[in-house]
N, C-alpha and C positions, 0 to 999 in steps of 0.2 A: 538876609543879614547874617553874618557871619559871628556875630557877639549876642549874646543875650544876660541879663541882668548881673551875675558875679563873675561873669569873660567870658571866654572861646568857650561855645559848647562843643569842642572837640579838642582830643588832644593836641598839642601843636604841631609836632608831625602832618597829624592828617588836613593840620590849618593850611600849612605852607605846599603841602601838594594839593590842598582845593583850591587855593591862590594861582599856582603853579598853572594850573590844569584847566582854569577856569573858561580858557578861552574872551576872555576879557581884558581890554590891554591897561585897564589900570591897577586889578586885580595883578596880573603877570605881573607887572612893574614894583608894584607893593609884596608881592613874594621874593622878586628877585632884590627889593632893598632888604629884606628881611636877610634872608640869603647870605648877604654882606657883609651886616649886623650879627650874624653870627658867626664869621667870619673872623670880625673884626673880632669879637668877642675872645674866642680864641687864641688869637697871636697876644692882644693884651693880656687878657686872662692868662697864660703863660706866663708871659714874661713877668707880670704884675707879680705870680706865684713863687717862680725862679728869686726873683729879687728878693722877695719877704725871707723864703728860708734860707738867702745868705745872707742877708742886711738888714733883715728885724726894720725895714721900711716901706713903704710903697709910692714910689716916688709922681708926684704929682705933676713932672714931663709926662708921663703916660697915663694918672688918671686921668685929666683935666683934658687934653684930647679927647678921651675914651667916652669922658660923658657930654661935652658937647658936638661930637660926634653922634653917639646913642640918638640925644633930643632930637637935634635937628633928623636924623632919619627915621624918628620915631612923626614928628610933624609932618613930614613926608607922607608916611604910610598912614597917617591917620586923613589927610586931606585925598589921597585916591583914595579911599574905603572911607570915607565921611563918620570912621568909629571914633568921635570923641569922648566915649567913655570909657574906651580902652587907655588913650592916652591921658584924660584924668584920673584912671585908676594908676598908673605907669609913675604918675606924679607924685599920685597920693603914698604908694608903697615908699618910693624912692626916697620923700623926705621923710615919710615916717620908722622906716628904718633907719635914716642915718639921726634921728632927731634921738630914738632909743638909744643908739649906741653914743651920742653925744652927750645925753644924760649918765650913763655909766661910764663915761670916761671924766667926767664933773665930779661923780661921788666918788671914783675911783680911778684913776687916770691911770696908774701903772696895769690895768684890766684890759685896757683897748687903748690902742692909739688911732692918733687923727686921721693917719691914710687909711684904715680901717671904717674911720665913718664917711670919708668921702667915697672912699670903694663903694659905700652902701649904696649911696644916691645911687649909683650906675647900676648895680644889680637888682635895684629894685627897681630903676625904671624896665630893665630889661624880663624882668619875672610878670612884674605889676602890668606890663602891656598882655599878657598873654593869659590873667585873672587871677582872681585872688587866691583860688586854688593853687595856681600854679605858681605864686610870692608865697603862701603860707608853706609851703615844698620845700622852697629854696631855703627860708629862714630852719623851717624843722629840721633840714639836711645838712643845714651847715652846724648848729648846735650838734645831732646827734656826733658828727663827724668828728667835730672837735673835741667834743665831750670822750668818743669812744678812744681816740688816740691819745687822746690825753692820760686818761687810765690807763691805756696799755704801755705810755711811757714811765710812766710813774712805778707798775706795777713790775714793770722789768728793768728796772731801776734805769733808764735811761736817762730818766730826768727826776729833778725832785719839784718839791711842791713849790721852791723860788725860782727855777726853770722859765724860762722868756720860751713863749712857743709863738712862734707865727702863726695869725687869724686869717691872715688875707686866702694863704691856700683854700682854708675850708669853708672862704664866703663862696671863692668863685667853684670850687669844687660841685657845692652844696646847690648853689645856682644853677650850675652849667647841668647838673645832674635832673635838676627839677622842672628846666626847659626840654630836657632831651627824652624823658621818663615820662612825662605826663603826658 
C-alpha cells in the first residue's frame, strides 16, 4: 500500500515515480492522471495568479473548472489505488481550509475575499491528497510567504498598511511549493 495513516509515506516525487514505475497498469494510469493534475494545476494556478495581481479577483470561469476537474481526477486515482483515505483526507483539508478562510472573511471581509476561499477548496484537495504533512506545508507556505512580502512591502514603503495585496498568488505559490518540496 502506498499511503499509511497521516498520507504518502514518501515524498510525492518519489510517489509519482513509484506510480510511474510500478509496472502495474492501474498504478501507471493513476501516476499518469496525477501527472495531468499537476499540470493542470499549473496553467490554472498561473493564470489564476496573473489575474489576482492585476484584478484583485479570481475569477470563478477558471476556479470552478479547476476543482471539479481536481475531484473527479482525484476519484479516479483513488478508485485504481483503492486509497480512500487519501481522498477523504483530500476532502477533509479542502473544506476545512476553505471553511477557515470563510470564517475570516465573515468577521472580516475586507481580509479575504471569496475567490480566495474557493481557491482553498482546490488546494487543499490537491495538498490533502498527498497527507496532511503535505496540506500543513502548503497552508504554512502560503502564510509565511505572504506574511514575509508583506513586511517587505511595507517596510520599503511599497505599500502601506490600507494596501489591497493579492492572496491567491501565495495560496497557490505556498501549495505548489509544498507538493513539489515534500
Amino acid at each position: 500500500m502506498w499511503s499509511r495513516g497521516w498520507g504518502i509515506s514518501r515524498p510525492v516525487v518519489s510517489y509519482l515515480g513509484g506510480l510511474l514505475s510500478s509496472g502495474e497498469a492501474a498504478q501507471l494510469v493513476a501516476g499518469l492522471l496525477l501527472l495531468i493534475g499537476g499540470i493542470v494545476f499549473g496553467v490554472c494556478g498561473t493564470a489564476l495568479a496573473f489575474i489576482d495581481i492585476q484584478q484583485h479577483r479570481l475569477p470563478n470561469r477558471i476556479v470552478y473548472p479547476w476543482a471539479a476537474f481536481t475531484a473527479g481526477l482525484l476519484v479516479l486515482v483513488t478508485f485504481l489505488l483503492g486509497d480512500t483515505a487519501s481522498l477523504g483526507r483530500a476532502v477533509a483539508a479542502g473544506l476545512g481550509w476553505a471553511v477557515l478562510f470563510f470564517v475570516v472573511r465573515l468577521l472580516h471581509p475586507p481580509a479575504i475575499g471569496m475567490g480566495d476561499v474557493k481557491l482553498a477548496v482546490v488546494l487543499g484537495l490537491h495538498t490533502g491528497f498527498f497527507g496532511w504533512e503535505v496540506f500543513a506545508a502548503g497552508v504554512a507556505l502560503t502564510f509565511l510567504l505572504g506574511g514575509l512580502i508583506s513586511v517587505w512591502l511595507l517596510l520599503s514603503r511599497r505599500a502601506s498598511s490600507t494596501t489591497r495585496i493579492a492572496f491567491g498568488p501565495f495560496l497557490i505559490i505556498g501549495s505548489a511549493a509544498a507538493l513539489i518540496l515534500s
